[in-house]
N, C-alpha and C positions, 0 to 999 in steps of 0.2 A: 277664163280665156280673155287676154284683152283683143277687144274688138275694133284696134285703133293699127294693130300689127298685120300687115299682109302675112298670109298662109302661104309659106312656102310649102314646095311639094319635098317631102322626105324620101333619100335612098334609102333602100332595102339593107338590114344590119345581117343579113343573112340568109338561109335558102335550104329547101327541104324540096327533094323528089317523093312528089305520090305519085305511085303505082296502081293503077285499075283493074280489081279483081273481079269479075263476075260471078253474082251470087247464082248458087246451085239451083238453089228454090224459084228463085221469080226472073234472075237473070240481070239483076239492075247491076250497073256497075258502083262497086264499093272502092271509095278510094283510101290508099292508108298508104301513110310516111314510109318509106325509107323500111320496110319490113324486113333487117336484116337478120333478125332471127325468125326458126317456127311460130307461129304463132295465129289464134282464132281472130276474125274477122266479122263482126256486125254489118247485116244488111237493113241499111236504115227504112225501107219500105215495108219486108216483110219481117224482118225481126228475127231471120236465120242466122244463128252462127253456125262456121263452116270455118275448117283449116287451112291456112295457103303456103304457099310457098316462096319460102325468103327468097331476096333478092342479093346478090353478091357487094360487097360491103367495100372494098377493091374500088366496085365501077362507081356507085355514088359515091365515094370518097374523090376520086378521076375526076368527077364530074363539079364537083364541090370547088377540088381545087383547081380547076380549070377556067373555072367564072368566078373566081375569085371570093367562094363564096357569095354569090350571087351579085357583088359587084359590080363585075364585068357585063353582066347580063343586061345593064339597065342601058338604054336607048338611047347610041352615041347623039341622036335628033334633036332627043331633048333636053337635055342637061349643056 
């Protein structure tokens, strides 16, 4: 890294919805991407896996391209 260059701040090349699952076992919330299909979930506390349920593929897709892929999301204040 040269240490003669100011650090600009970098926009976001992209963007993922986590979803907060609550484990069965201890209760913590697990959080995981975009879980558009079935699929087992690790609770990072106690180490239970446990099944959840997808999420509709439609609405984070909507949501995606509605912030432009996270684009639009970044804070008209600071840029």
């Amino acid at each position: 890294m040269n240490p003669k260059k100011p650090l600009t701040p970098i926009k976001p090349m992209g963007m993922e919805l986590v979803f907060l699952y609550p484990c069965p076992q201890c209760g913590q919330a697990v959080p995981v991407a975009s879980p558009v299909k079935p699929a087992l979930a690790q609770c990072a506390a106690c180490r239970a896996r446990f099944p959840i349920v997808p999420v509709d593929e439609r609405t984070v897709n909507f949501v995606k391209l509605m912030t432009a892929g996270g684009k639009a999301a970044i804070d008209p204040d600071f840029v």
